[in-house]
C-alpha positions in Angstrom: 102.3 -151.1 -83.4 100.0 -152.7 -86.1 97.2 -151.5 -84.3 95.8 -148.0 -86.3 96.5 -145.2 -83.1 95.9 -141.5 -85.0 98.6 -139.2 -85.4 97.1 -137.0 -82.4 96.1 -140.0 -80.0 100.3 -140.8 -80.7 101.3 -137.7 -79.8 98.9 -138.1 -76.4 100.7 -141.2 -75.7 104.1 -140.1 -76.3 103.4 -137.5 -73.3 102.3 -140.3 -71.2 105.2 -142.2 -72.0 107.9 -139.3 -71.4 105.7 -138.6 -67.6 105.7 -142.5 -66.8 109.6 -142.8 -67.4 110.2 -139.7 -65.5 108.4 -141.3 -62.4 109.7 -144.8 -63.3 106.4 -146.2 -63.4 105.3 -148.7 -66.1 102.0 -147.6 -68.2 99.3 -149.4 -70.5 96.7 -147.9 -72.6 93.7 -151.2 -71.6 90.3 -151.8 -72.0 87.6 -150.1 -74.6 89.9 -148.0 -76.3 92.5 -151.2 -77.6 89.0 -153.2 -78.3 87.2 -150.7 -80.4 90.3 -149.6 -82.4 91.3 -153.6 -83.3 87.2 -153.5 -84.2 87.2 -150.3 -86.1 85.4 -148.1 -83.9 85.9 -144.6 -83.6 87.8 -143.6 -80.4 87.3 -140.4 -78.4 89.1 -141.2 -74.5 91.6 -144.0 -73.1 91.8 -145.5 -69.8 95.5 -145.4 -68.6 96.8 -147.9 -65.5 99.9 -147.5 -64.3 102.1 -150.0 -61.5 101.9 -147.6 -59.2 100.3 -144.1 -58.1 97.4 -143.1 -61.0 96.7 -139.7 -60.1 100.5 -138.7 -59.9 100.8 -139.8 -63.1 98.0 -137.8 -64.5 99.7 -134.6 -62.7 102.8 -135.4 -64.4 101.2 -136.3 -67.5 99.0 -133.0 -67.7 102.6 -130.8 -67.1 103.8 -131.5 -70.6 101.1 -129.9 -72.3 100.6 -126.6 -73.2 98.2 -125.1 -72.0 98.4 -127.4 -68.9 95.0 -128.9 -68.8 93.3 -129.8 -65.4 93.1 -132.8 -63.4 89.8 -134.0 -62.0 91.3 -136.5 -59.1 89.5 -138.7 -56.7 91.7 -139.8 -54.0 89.2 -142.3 -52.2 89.2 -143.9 -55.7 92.8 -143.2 -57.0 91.6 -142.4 -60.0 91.9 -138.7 -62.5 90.8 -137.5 -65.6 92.1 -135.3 -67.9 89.8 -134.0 -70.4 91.3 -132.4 -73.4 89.9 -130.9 -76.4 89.0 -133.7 -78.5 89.9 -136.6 -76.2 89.6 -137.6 -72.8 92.4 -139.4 -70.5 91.4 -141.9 -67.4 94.4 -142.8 -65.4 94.2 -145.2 -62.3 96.7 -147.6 -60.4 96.7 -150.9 -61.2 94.7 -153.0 -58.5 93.7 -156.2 -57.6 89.7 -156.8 -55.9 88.1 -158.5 -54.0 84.3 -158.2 -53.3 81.7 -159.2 -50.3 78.2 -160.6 -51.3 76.1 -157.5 -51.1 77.9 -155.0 -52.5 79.2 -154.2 -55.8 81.7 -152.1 -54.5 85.1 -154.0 -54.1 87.7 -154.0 -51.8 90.9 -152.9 -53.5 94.2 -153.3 -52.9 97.4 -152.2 -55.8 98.5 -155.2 -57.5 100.0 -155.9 -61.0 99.0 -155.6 -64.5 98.2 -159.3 -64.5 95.9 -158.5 -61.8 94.3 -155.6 -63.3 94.0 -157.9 -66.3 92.0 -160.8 -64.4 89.0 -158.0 -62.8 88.2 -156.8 -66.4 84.5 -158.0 -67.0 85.4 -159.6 -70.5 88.2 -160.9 -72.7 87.7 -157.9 -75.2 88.3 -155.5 -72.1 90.9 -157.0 -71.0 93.4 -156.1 -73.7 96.4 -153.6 -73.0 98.9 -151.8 -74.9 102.7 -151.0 -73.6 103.3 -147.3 -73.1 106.8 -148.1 -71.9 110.2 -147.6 -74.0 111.3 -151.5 -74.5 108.2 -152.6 -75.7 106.2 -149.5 -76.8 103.1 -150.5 -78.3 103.1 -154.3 -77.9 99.8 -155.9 -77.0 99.3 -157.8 -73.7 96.4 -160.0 -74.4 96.6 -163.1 -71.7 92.7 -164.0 -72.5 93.1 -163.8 -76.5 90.5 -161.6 -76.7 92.0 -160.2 -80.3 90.4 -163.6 -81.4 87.3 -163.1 -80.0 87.0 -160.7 -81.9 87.5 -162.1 -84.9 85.0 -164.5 -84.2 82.3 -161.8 -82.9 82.4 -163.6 -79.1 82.0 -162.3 -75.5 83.1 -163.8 -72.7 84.8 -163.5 -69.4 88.7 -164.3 -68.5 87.5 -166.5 -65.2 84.9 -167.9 -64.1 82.1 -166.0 -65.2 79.5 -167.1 -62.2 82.4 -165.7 -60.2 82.7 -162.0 -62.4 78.8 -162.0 -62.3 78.3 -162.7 -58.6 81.0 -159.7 -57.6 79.6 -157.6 -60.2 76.3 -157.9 -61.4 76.1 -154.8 -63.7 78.5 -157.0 -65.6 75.5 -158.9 -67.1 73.8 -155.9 -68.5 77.3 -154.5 -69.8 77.7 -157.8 -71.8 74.3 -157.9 -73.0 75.1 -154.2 -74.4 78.3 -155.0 -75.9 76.3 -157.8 -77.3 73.2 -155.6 -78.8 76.2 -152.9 -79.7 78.9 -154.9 -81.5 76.3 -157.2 -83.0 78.5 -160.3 -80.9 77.1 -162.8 -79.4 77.4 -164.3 -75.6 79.3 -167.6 -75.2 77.5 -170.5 -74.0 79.6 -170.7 -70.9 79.1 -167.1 -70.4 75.2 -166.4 -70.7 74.6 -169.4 -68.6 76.6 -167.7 -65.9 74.2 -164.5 -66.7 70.8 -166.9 -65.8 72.7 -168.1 -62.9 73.3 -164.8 -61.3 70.1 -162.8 -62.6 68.9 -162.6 -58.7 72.1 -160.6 -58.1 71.2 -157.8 -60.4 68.9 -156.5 -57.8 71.6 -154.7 -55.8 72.3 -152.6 -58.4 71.2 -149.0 -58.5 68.1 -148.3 -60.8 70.1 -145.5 -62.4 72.6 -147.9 -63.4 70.3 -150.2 -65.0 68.4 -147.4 -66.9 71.9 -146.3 -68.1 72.7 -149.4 -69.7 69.2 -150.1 -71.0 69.7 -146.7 -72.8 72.5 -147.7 -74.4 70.9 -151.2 -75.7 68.1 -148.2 -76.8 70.7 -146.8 -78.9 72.4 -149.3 -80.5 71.2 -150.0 -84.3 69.7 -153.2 -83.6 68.2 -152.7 -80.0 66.3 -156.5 -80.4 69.7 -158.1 -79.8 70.0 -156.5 -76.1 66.3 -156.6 -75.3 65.9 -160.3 -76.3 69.0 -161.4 -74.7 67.7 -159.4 -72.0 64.4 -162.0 -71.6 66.0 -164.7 -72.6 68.4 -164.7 -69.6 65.8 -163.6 -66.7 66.9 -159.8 -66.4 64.2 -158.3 -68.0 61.8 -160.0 -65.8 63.5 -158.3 -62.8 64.1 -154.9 -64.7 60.8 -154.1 -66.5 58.2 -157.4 -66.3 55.6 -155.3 -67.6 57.4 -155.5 -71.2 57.7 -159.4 -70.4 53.5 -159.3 -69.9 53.7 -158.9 -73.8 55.2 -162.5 -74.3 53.5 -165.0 -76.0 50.1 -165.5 -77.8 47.2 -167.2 -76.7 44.4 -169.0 -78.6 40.8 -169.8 -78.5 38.8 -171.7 -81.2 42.1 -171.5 -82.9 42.5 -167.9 -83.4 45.1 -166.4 -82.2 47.1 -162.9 -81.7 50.4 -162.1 -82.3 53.3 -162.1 -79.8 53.6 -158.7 -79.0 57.0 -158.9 -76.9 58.7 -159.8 -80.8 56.3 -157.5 -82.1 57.4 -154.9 -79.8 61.2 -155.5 -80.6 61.0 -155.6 -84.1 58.7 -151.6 -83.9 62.3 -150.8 -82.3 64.0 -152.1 -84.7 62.4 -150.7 -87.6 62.0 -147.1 -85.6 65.5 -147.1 -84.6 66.4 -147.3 -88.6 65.0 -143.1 -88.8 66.0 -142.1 -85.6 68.4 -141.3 -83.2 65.9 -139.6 -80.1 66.3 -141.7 -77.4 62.9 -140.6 -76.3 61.0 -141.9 -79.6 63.1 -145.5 -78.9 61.3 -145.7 -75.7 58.4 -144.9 -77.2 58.4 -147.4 -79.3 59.5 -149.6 -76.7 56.7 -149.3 -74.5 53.9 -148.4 -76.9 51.9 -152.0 -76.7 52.6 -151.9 -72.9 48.9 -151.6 -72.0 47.9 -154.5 -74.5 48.4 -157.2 -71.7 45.5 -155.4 -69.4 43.1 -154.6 -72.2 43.3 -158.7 -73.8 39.8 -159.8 -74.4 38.6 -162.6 -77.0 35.0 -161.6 -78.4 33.2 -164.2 -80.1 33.0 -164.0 -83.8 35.5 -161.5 -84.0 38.6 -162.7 -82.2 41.2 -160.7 -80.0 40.7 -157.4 -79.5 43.0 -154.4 -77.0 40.8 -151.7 -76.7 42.1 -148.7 -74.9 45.1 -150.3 -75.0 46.9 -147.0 -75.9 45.1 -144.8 -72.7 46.0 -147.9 -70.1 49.6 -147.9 -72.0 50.1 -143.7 -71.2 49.0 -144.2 -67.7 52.0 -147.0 -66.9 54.5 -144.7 -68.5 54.8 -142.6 -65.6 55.5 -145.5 -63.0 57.8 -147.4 -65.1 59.5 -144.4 -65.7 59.9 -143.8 -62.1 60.4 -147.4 -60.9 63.6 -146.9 -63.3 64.9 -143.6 -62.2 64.4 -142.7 -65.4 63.3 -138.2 -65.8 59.8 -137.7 -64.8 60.1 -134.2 -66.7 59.0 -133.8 -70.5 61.1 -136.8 -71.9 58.8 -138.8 -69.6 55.3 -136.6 -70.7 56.6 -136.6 -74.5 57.0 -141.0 -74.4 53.6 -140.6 -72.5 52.1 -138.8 -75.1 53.2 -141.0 -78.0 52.0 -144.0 -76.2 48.6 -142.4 -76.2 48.1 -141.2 -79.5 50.0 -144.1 -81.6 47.0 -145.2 -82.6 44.8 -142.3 -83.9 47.0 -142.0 -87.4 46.4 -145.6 -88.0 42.3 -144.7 -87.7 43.0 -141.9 -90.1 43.9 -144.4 -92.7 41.3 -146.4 -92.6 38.9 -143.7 -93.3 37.9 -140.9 -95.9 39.8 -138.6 -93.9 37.8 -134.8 -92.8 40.0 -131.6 -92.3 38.5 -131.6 -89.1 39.8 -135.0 -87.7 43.1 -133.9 -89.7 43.4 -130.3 -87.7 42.3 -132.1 -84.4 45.6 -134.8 -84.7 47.6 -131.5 -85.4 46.0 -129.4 -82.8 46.6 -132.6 -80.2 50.1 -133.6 -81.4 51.7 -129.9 -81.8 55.9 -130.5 -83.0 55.6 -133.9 -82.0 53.3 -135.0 -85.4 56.7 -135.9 -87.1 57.8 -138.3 -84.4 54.4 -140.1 -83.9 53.7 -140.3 -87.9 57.4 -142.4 -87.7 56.3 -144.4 -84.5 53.1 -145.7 -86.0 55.0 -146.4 -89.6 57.3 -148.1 -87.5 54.3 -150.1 -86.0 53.7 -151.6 -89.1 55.5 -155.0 -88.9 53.3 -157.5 -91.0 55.2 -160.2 -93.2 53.1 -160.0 -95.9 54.4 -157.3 -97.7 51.3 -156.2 -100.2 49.8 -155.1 -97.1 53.0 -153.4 -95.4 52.9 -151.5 -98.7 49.4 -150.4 -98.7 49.5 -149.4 -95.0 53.0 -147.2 -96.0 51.0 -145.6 -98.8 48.2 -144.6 -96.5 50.6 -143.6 -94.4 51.6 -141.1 -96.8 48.1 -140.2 -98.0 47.4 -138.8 -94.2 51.7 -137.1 -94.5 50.2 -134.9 -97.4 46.8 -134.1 -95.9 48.6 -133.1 -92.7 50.8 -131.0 -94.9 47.9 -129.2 -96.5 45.9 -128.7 -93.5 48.4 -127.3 -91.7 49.7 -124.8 -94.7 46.2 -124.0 -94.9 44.9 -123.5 -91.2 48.1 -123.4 -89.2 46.6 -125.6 -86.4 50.3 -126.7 -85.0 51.3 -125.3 -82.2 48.1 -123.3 -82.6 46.7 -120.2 -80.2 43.1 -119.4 -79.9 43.0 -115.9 -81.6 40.7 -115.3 -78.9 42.2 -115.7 -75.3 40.3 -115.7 -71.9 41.7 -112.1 -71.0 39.8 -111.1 -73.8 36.7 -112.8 -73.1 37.0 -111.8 -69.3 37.1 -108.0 -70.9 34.2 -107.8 -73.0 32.0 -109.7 -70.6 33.2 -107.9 -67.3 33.4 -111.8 -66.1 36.1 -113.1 -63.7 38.3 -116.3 -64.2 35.8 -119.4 -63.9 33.8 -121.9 -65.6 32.3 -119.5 -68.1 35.3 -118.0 -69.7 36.7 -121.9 -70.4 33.2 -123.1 -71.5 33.5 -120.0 -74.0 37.1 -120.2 -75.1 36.4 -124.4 -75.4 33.4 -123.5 -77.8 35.6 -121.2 -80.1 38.1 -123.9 -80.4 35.8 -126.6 -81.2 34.6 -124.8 -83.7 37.5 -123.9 -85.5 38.6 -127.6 -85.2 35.5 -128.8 -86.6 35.6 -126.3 -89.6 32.7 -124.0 -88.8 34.6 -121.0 -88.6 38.4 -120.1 -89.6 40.9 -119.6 -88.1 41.0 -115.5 -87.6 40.5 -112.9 -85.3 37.5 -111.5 -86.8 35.3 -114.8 -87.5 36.4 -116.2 -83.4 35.2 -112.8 -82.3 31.4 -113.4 -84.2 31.6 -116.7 -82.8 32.2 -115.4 -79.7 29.3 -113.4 -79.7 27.1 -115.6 -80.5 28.2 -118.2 -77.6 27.5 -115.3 -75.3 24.5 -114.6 -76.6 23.0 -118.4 -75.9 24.6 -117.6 -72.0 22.4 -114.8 -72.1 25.9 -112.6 -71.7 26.2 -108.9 -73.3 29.4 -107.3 -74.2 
């Protein structure tokens, strides 16, 4: 086998080998695992077909170990999983499909390998490797897919309006493979992927936000997300990103296009982090720019408020996706809405106070916005790319030293509104919050620190003006 299978993932096979011959069923290793190890990726679960019953073989497979592992088994789909220490095992009969027009669910039937073979989505998935004795680790390729890639190219084994029609969550997965492998779509292929965009509406939402997470989390996320418009998809999937496309002029000033824009921030974020959270952040941080557009004479284009219209759509995009609506959906929210208050910290002579009221608002998130809005930066002229990085910096220290000094993250009042209820004799209501606000403010603006004792003098004296006694 000139194909590099690790001394472990060997011994794996060889007990899948010794089951199949003892139930006389021929046996492939086919799909990801023999495309990502010809590419060089790492490997960590194979998907096993067998001419003949999958989930026997998976019984019979899991008996030669020791400790036997379980068997997950599904007998509606004939499929089982075997999930062991450091790699998991998918075994399923071959089959042949066929599908109706408004479902993505086929009909199957068994058939042969060829069969099995001709349903894969794309030549590089269609690739298999012999488990069986005569011709143990030979590669069945029928579609040459090995030389696809070589030459970095996706494509489907038949007709690929015919693979996209039966399955549309085919598109997406090439698109992904596309953004993840850094390949690119044949001609043939991606025209089949604008011919069938319609179709993708019959797949669930929560397998489209599964597979635009992944595009997310590949390390160049433009690839997926430009394919993604340039095909039609993302104008089914999430038009409000496709509102950013394009740039208008008057009197011959113009603004940027903040689609591009919008894909290169993801780019560059992408490059510091792995939080899938901060990638949609970054995603959808201009998404409000499209409603807030207005041209003011003698200035140009302006997007006021952009940022506040941009957190409120989070919420319903987030749930038009099936995407969480618990704090991964509040945090992207929140980084929407404050992406641009570091950026107005650099553009002025920067106050402790407006410093402790961006650490005060921002809490553990500061480290993640600060990257967001350097991320933002995506000028071509690199003088100024370089000045707004410094600046960038400057307001990275003065966060440092505030916070060192004042310990305004993830800050408490040091008074609290039992305490105010107890020295006043007040109940809960408008008077304790007016009180408590008041002490805040003030520490935020500098007027008092950040203690016990000067909050408590403060205290009094805002009690005092309510005509309150302790």
């Amino acid at each position: 086998m000139d194909i590099k299978i690790t001394p472990r993932e060997q011994a794996v096979f060889n007990k899948i080998r010794q089951a199949a011959e003892a139930l006389q069923v021929p046996c492939y290793v086919i799909g990801g695992f023999v495309r990502d190890k010809i590419i060089g990726r790492k490997t960590k679960d194979a998907d096993i077909v067998c001419v003949g019953d999958g989930i026997a073989l998976a019984h019979k497979t899991a008996s030669l170990f020791n400790p036997v592992p379980s068997v997950a088994f599904f007998k509606n789909f004939g499929t089982a999983q075997i999930k062991l220490e450091d790699f998991e095992l998918e075994f399923v009969g071959t089959r042949k499909e066929s599908y109706t027009y408004d479902s993505r669910n086929p009909v199957v039937q068994p058939g042969t390998l060829e069969d099995d073979q001709n349903r894969r989505d794309f030549t590089i998935n269609a690739m298999a490797i012999s488990l069986n004795g005569p011709d143990y680790g030979t590669l069945l390729d029928p579609f040459d897919g090995r030389t696809d890639i070589q030459q970095r190219k996706i494509q489907t084994p038949l007709n690929p309006d015919q693979t996209f029609s039966d399955d549309p969550l085919r598109m997406l997965r090439g698109i992904r493979f596309a953004s993840q492998l850094g390949f690119y779509i044949s001609e043939n292929t991606f025209q089949g992927i604008v011919n069938n965009v319609e179709r993708i509406r019959i797949i669930s939402k929560e397998r489209v936000a599964d597979e635009l997470n992944k595009i997310l989390l590949s390390d160049q996320p433009s690839i997926g997300l430009d394919l993604l418009y340039r095909s039609g998809l993302l104008q089914i999937i999430l038009p409000q990103l496709v509102d950013l496309a394009g740039s208008e002029y008057i009197d011959g000033i113009g603004h940027k296009d903040n689609f591009y824009h919008t894909l290169q921030v993801v780019d560059n974020i992408s490059q510091y982090t792995q939080d899938l959270w901060l990638r949609w952040a970054a995603l959808l941080h201009d998404i409000g720019k499209p409603a807030t557009k207005h041209f003011e004479e003698g200035h140009g284009w302006t997007f006021h408020g952009h940022e506040i219209v941009g957190e409120r759509m989070v919420p319903k995009i987030f749930a038009r996706l099936k995407l969480p609506l618990n704090e991964k959906m509040r945090f992207v929210k929140k980084m929407v809405e404050m992406h641009m208050r570091p950026i107005s910290l650099t553009k002025e002579n920067i106050t402790d106070s407006a410093i402790r009221r961006l650490l005060f608002d921002a809490g553990d998130d500061i480290d993640a916005l600060m990257t967001l809005c350097e991320a933002d930066i995506t000028s071509k002229n690199k003088i100024k790319v370089k000045r707004y990085l410094s600046n960038f910096e400057l307001v990275r220290m003065r966060l440092k030293e505030v916070e060192e000094k004042d310990r305004i993250r993830n800050w408490q009042p040091p008074i609290t509104g039992e305490m105010i209820m107890e020295t006043f004799k007040l109940p809960p209501g408008r008077m304790v919050g007016e009180i408590k606000n008041a002490i805040r403010e003030a520490i935020l603006d500098g007027e008092i620190e950040n203690n016990y004792e000067q909050a408590y003098k403060y205290m009094l004296q805002v009690a005092e003006k309510m005509h309150l006694t302790a």
